[in-house]
C-alpha positions in Angstrom: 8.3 -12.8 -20.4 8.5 -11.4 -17.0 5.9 -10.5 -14.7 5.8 -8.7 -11.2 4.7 -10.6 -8.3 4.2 -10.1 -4.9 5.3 -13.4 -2.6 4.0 -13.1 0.9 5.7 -15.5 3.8 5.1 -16.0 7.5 8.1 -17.5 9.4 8.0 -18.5 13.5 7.7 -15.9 15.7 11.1 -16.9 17.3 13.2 -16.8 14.0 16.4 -14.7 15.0 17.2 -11.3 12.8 20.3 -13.2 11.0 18.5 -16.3 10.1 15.5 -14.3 8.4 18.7 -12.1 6.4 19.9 -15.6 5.6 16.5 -17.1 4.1 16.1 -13.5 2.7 19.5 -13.9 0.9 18.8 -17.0 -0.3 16.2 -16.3 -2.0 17.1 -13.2 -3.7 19.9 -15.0 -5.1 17.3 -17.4 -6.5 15.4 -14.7 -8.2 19.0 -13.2 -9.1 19.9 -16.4 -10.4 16.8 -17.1 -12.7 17.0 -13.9 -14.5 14.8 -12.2 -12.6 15.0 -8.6 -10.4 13.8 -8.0 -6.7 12.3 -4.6 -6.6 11.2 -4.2 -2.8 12.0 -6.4 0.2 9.7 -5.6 3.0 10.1 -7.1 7.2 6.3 -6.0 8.4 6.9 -7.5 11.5 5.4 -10.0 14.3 1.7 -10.1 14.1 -1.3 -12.3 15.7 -2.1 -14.8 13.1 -5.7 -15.3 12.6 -5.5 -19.0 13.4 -3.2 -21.2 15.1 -0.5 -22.6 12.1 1.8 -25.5 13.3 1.4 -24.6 17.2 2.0 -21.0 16.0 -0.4 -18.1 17.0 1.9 -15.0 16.0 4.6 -14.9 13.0 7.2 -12.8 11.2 5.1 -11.3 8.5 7.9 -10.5 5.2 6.7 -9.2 1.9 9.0 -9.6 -1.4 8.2 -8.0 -4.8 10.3 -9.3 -7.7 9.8 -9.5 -11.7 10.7 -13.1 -13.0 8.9 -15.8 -15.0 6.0 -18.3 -13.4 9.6 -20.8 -13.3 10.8 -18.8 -11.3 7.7 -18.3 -8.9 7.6 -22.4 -8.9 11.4 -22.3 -7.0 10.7 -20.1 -4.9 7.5 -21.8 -3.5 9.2 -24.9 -3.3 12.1 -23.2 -1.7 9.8 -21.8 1.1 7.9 -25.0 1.4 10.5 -27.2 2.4 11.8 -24.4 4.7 11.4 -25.9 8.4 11.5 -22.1 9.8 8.8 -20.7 7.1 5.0 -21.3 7.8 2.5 -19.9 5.6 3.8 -18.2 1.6 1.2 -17.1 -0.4 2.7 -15.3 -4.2 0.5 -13.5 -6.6 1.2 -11.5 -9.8 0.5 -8.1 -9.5 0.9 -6.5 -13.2 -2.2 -7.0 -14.7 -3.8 -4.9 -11.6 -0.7 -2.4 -11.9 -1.8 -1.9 -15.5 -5.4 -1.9 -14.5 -4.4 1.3 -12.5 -2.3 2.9 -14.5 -4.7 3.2 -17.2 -7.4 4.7 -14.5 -4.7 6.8 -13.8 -4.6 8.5 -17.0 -8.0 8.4 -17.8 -7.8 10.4 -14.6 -5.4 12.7 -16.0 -6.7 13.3 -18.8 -10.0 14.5 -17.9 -8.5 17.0 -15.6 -6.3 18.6 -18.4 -9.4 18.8 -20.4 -11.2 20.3 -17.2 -8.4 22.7 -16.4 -8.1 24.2 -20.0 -9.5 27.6 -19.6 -13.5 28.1 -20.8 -13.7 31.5 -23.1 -17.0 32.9 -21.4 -19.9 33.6 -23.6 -21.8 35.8 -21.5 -21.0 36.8 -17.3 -23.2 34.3 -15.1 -25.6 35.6 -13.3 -26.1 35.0 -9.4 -28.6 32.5 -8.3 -30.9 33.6 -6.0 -30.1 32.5 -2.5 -31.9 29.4 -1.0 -33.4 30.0 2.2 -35.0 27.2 4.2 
C-alpha cells in the first residue's frame, strides 16, 4: 500500500548546486526504484538553523514529497544518514492529514450548496428599526 510522505533534509551550507542535483538524483531513483512516485521536489534555500548541528549554524533547507511504502521510507533515511554532506532529515506521512482535509473540504462544500440554493420567501422582511447609540 502506498502512502505520501513528506522527507525534509538539511545539507551544509557550502554544498555546491551539482552535488545537491546529484544527492537529489540519487534519491529519486531510490524512490523510482522501489515502486514508488516523487510528486514535488522543492530547494527552499540557505537558512539560519536554530541551533548549531555538526559546527553548522546555517543549511540547505530541501523538501521531497513522494508516495512509496514505510520500506521504502527506511532507505531513504538510511541513505541520508550515512550521507557525509546531509545534516539533519526528518520524513513524515502526510495522507492521513490530506484526507483529514479533504473531508473538511467537502463538508465545506456542501453546506455552501445547501446555503446557496435559493430560499422561496414566505412573506417580504420587514426593516429593523435602526440602532442608534
Amino acid at each position: 500500500m502506498n502512502r505520501t510522505y513528506e522527507l525534509m533534509f538539511i545539507v551544509r551550507p557550502d554544498m555546491t548546486e551539482e552535488d545537491q542535483d546529484k544527492l537529489v538524483s540519487t534519491l529519486e531513483t531510490a524512490v523510482a526504484s522501489s515502486g514508488g512516485k516523487v510528486k514535488t521536489f522543492e530547494k527552499m534555500g540557505k537558512r539560519r538553523l536554530a541551533y548549531t548541528v555538526r559546527r553548522f549554524h546555517d543549511g540547505l533547507f530541501m523538501l521531497l514529497t513522494f508516495e512509496g511504502s514505510g520500506g521504502l521510507v527506511h532507505e531513504l533515511e538510511r541513505r541520508l544518514r550515512v550521507s557525509e554532506p546531509v545534516i539533519k532529515f526528518l520524513s513524515m506521512r502526510i495522507d492521513e492529514e490530506q484526507k483529514r482535509l479533504d473531508k473538511i473540504k467537502a463538508i465545506r462544500d456542501s453546506k455552501r450548496k445547501a446555503s446557496a440554493a435559493p430560499a422561496t420567501p414566505a412573506e417580504p422582511a420587514a426593516e429593523a428599526p435602526a440602532v442608534t447609540a
